[in-house]
N, C-alpha and C positions, 0 to 999 in steps of 0.2 A: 544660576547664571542668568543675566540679564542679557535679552534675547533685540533688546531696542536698540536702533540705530541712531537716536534723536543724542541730544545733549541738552534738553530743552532743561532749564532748574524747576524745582519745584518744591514750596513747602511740604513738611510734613504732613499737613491737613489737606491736601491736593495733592500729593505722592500716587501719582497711578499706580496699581501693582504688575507685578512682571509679566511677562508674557512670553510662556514656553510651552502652555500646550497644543502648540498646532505641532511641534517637535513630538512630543507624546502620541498625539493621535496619528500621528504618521506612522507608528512603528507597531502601534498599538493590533493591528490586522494582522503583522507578523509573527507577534508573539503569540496571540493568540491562537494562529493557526498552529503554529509548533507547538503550544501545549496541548490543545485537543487533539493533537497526533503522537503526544509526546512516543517515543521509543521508538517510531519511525523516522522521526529526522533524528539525524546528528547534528550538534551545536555550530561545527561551522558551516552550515549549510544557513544559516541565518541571519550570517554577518554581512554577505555581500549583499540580502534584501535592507539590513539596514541600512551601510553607508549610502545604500541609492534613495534611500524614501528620505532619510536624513538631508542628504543633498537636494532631493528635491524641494522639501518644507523651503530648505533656506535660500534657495533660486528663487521659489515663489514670494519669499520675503523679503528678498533685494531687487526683483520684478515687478513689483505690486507698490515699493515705496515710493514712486514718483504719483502712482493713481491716488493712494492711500496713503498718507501722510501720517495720517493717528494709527498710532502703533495699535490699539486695544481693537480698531473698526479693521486691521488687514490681518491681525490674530484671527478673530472670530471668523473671517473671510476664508482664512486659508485651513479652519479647522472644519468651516460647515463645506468647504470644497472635497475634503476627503471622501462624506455621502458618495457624490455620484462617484469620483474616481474608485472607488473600491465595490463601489455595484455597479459598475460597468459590465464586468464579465457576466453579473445574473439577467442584469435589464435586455444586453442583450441576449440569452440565451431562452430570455422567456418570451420572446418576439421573436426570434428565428423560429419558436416551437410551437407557437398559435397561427404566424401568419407567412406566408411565402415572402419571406424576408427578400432573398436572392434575386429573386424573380422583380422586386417590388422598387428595389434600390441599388444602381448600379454605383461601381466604384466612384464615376466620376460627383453622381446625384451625392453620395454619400460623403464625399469630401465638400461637397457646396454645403448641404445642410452642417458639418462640423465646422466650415468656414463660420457660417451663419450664425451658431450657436456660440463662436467664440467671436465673435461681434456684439454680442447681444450681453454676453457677461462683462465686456471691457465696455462697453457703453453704463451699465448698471453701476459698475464699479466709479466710473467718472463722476456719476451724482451722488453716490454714497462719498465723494472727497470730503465736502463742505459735512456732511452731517454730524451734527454733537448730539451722540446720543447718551441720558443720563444714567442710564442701564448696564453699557460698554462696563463700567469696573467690576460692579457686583456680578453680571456673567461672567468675566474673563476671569477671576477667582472662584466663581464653582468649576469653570471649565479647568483651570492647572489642577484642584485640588481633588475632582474627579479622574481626570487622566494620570494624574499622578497614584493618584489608590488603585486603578486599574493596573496600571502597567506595575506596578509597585509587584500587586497582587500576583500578577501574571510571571512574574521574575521571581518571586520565591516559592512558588509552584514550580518552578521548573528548575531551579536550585534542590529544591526538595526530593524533584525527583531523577537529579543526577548522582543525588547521594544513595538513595535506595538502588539506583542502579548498579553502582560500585561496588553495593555488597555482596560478597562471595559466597555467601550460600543462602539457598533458598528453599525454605519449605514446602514446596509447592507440589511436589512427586511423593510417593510413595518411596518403602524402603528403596535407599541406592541399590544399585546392582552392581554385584560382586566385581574388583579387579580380577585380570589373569593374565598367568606371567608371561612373558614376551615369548614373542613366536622368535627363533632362528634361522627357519625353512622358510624362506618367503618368496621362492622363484617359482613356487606352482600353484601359488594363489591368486586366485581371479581376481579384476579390476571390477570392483562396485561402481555401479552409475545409476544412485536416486534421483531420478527427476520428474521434480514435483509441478505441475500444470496449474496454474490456480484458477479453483471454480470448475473443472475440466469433470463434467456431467456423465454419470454412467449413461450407455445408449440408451434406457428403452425411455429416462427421463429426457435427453435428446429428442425423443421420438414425439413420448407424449406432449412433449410442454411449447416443445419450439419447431415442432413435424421436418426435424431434422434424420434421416438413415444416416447412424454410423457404421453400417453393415458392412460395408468397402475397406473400410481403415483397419475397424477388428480384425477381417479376415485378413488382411496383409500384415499384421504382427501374428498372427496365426500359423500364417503359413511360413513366418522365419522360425515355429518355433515357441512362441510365447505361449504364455498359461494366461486367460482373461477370467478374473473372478467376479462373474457376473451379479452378483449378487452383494458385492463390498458394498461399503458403507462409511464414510468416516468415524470419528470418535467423537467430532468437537465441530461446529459449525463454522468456524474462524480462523482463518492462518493461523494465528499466535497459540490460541489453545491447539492446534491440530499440529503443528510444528511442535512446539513445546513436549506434547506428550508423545511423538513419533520417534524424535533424534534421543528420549531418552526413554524410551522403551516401557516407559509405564504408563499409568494413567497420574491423572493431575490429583492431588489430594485436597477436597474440597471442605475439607474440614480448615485447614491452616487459611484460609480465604475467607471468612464468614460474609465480608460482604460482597464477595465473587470475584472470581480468578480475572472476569473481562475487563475490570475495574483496573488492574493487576499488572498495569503495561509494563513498570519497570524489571518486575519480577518474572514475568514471562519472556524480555528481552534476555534478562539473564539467564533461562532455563537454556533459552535457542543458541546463543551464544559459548556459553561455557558448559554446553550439553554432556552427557553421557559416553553416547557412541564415538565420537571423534577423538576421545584420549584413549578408547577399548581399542578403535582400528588403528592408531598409532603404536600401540603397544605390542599390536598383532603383525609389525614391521612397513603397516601402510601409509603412501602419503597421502594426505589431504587438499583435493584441489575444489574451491567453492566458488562457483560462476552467480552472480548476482546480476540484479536487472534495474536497480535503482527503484523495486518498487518494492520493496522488502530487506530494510537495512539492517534486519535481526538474522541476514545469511552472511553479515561482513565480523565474521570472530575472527579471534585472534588465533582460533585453533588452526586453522589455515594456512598449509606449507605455501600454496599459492591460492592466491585471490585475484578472480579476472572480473572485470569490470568494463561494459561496455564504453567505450573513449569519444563516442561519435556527438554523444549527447552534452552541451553548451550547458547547460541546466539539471539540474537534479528534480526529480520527480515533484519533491516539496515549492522547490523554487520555480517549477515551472505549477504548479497548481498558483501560489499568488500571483504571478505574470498574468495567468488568466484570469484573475478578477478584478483587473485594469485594464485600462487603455492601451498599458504596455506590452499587450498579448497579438496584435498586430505586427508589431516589431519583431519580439520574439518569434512567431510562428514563421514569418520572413526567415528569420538567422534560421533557425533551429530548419525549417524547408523539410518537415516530418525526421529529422533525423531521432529526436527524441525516441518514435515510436520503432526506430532501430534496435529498439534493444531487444527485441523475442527474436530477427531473424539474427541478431547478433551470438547470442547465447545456444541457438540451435548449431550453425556456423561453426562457433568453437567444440561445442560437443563432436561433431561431425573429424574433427583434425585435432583433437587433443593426443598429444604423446606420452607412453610410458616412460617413465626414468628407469632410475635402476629399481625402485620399488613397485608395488602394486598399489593402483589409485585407487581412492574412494574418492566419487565424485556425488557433491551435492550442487546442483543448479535447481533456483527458484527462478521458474519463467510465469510473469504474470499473464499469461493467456490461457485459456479463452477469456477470463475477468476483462470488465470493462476498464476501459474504454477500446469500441472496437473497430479498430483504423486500418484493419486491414482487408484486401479483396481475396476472393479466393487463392489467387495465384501468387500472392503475398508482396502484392503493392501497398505501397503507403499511402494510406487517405489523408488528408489535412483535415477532413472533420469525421466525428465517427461514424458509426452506420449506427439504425434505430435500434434498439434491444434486439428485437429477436431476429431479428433479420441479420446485427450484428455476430448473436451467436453460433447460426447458420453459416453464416460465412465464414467465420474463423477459425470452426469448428474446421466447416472442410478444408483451410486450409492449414493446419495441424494435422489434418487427416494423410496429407499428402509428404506433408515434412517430417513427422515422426517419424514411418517408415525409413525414412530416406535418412535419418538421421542413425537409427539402430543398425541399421545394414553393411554403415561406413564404419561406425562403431563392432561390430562382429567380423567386419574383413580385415578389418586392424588387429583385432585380436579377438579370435571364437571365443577363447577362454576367458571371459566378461558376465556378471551379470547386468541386469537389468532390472530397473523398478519403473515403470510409468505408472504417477499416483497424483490422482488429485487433491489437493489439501481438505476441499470441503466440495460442497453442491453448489450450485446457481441461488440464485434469487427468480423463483417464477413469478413472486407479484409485482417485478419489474414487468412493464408492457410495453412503456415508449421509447422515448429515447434515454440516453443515460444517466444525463443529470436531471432527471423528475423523480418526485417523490416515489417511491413504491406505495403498493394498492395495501390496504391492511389485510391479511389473511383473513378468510372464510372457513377456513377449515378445521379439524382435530389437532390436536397439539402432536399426535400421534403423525400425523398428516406433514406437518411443519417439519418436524425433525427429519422425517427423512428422504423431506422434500429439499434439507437444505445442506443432507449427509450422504447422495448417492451420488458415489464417485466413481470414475474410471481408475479400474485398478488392474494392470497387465506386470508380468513377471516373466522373464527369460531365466533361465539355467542351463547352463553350458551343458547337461549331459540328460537334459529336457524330462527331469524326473522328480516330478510332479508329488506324485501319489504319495499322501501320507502327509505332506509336507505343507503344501497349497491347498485351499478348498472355496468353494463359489463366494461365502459368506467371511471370511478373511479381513482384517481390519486392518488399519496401516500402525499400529500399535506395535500386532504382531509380524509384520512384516521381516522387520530385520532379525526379531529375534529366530525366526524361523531358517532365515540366511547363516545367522552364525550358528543354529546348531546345525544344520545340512554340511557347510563347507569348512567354518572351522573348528568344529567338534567343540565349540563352546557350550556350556550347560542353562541355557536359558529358557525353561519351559515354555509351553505357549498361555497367555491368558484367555480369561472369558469375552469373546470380542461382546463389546459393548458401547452404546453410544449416549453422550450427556448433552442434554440440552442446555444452553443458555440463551434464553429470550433474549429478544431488544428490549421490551417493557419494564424491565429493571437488572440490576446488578446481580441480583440473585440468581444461581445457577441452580437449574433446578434438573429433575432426573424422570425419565415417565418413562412408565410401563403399558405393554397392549393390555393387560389384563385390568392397569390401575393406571387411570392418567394422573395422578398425584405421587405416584408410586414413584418406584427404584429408576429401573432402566429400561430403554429400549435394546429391546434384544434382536442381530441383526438376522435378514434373512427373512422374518417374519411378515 
């Protein structure tokens, strides 16, 4: 498609070439970001960034043709314009974070200086009318035939990896675990409610890492009753891996992965999604209710009799992450007025007033907190910009500390006969120090160190008839979790396994496994 608005003739040997990649590089950020997240967005979560950056290109194309006349000199204009527009949200976030930004430049100073700067491009643009440059052709054909292999590139990757998605089975678990045949009796079966915290730190790494006491919270799910296994640990440092191996009850099989399960997005979407547990509690006469928080799109399956969904938020998580690395994020944060970060008091909210039907719930809600970003104050106001790391998880902390209570109690007055899971997906990040979007510190430590720096979780457990023993124990994995539920309450046969925990470095794909005795070795074994 010929993107020129001229009608100007031209021989063949003077034939400018077309000009469409400022169209390509417009979209090009979008695709991008959805493929390096791939299995976290859904496909149309990507359409409305395009028709908008699309429309923009082509405003800037019929806004710039009275300055720029030569179609090849307002191409290249409007493709080296994308730079800053798409490093807006870093430029600034790395001057808010070295220099008292706020303080330095008030709204009105900061609309002079953006007046000023958009003076100063339309003046440039006026002189660049007149200029013939002999250059303009032979760039603007590396530039379409580059943006065209990227974006090319980019669009069957992610074609690629909507087919790997669709496929129904996946080798990534160990042996399935046994069907069994439908229950009948379903009116004295408790309602299940897993809810998973993400990041949500066992105390004493609370204590040590970010000199946070969660001594007050513990003890008020104590005293309703719960079991706190002080000593848990995850399985998998990662939602996806720790999600994955949790809702189907085994571990991941690292052998069908050779170049690593993390690697493995599609395949991991499908474990969480078409899991295990949720066709075994269907069978067992349960419905299925799964509260999502727009930050984890691997809890929106189909298995799901209802899916509840925070409504408040204008944007989805994906789409409001590219808003903020433009200019567009001003706007946005305007409309959106923190409602975005609605979704953790949203999700607690409906746990708190969810109703039985005529069957018995399993409820799974993923609430991304304490995980960054931390926008909320103690008393669960919404911040418009987050708080610094650790200060951030201090704060959120106590204010989970305050609303989970509060959330189990209205849950158990509704119906004692409920269980409960409060379970963290994985651990924190302690060589985060500053604020949220800077790089982490590189580790200092034993790999031995890392692991289970980045697997000690908070893991709390209610049972209606608060018995424990035998069942529960300090060192407990969220692996074993459920299976311990179903043989306790529905007399299903699912032994317990060897609680154990798999590292996967950042440093490469490779999932590797270490032991205290052998840091090359097997596993980390918990507790130890």
């Amino acid at each position: 498609m010929n993107f020129s608005m001229e009608s100007k003739p031209s021989s063949p040997a003077t034939r400018q070439p077309w000009v469409f990649h400022p169209f390509l590089w417009a979209i090009f950020p979008v695709l991008s970001v959805q493929a390096s997240n791939y299995g976290w967005v859904q496909t149309y979560e990507s359409i409305l960034p395009i028709v908008i950056m699309l429309g923009t290109a082509m405003f800037l194309w019929l806004a710039l043709w009275p300055i720029l006349p030569d179609r090849l000199l307002r191409g290249l204009t409007i493709s080296l314009f994308w730079i800053p527009f798409y490093g807006y949200g870093f430029i600034l976030n790395t001057v808010r974070s070295h220099f008292a930004f706020s303080s330095m430049v008030g709204s009105l100073k900061l609309g002079l200086l953006c007046a000023l700067t958009i003076a100063l491009g339309l003046t440039v643009l006026w002189r660049l009318r007149r200029v013939q440059w002999a250059l303009a052709a032979p760039i603007t054909t590396a530039l379409n035939v580059g943006s065209a292999a990227v974006v090319g590139a980019l669009l069957a990757g992610l074609a690629h990896g909507m087919f790997l998605q669709q496929q129904t089975s996946h080798p990534a678990t160990t042996t399935k675990v046994a069907a069994s045949p439908p229950r009948k009796d379903t009116a004295s079966l408790p309602d299940i409610y897993f809810l998973v915290f993400d990041s949500f730190p066992r105390a004493d790494y609370l204590r040590d890492y970010f000199g946070y006491d969660d001594t007050p919270f513990l003890d008020a799910l104590r005293k309703q009753g719960f079991y706190v296994a002080d000593q848990s640990h995850s399985n998998y440092q990662k939602t996806l891996l720790s999600l994955s191996a949790t809702l189907n009850m085994q571990y991941l099989d690292l052998s069908m992965a050779p170049e690593g399960l993390d690697a493995d997005l599609p395949g991991l979407f499908t474990l969480i999604r078409e899991n295990t547990l949720m066709p075994l509690m269907k069978q067992q006469g349960y419905e299925i209710v799964a509260l999502i928080d727009w930050g984890v799109t691997a809890t929106e399956t189909a298995q799901a009799d209802r899916l509840i969904r925070p409504r408040a938020s204008i944007l989805t998580h994906y789409q409001k992450t590219l808003a903020d690395m433009t200019p567009w994020r001003s706007v946005v944060n305007r409309m959106e007025n923190g409602r975005w970060h609605f979704r953790v008091p949203f999700i607690l909210e409906q746990l708190s007033s969810l109703e039985r039907s005529t069957k018995p719930m399993y409820v799974l809600a993923h609430c991304l907190a304490p995980h960054i970003p931390h926008n909320y104050t103690a008393n669960g106001r919404i911040l418009d910009e987050p708080l610094p790391y650790k200060e951030g998880w201090r704060t959120v902390s106590e204010y989970l500390g305050k609303r989970i209570p509060e959330v189990t109690a209205a849950i158990l007055a509704r119906n004692p006969n409920s269980i409960i899971i409060i379970q963290g997906d994985h651990g924190p990040r302690t060589t985060l120090q500053t604020v949220h979007d800077i790089p982490e510190r590189p580790w200092t430590g034993t790999w031995e160190d890392w692991i289970r720096d980045r697997t000690a979780i908070l893991n709390a457990v209610y049972f209606p008839d608060r018995a424990y023993e035998g069942v529960l124990y300090p060192e407990i994995t969220p692996v074993n979790t459920c299976r311990a539920i179903l043989r306790k309450f529905l007399g299903l046969d699912y032994p317990a396994l060897k609680d154990e925990t798999y590292l996967s470095p950042p440093q490469g794909p490779q999932i590797f496994q270490v032991d205290a005795e052998n840091p090359k070795g097997i596993v980390v074994r918990n507790g130890k």
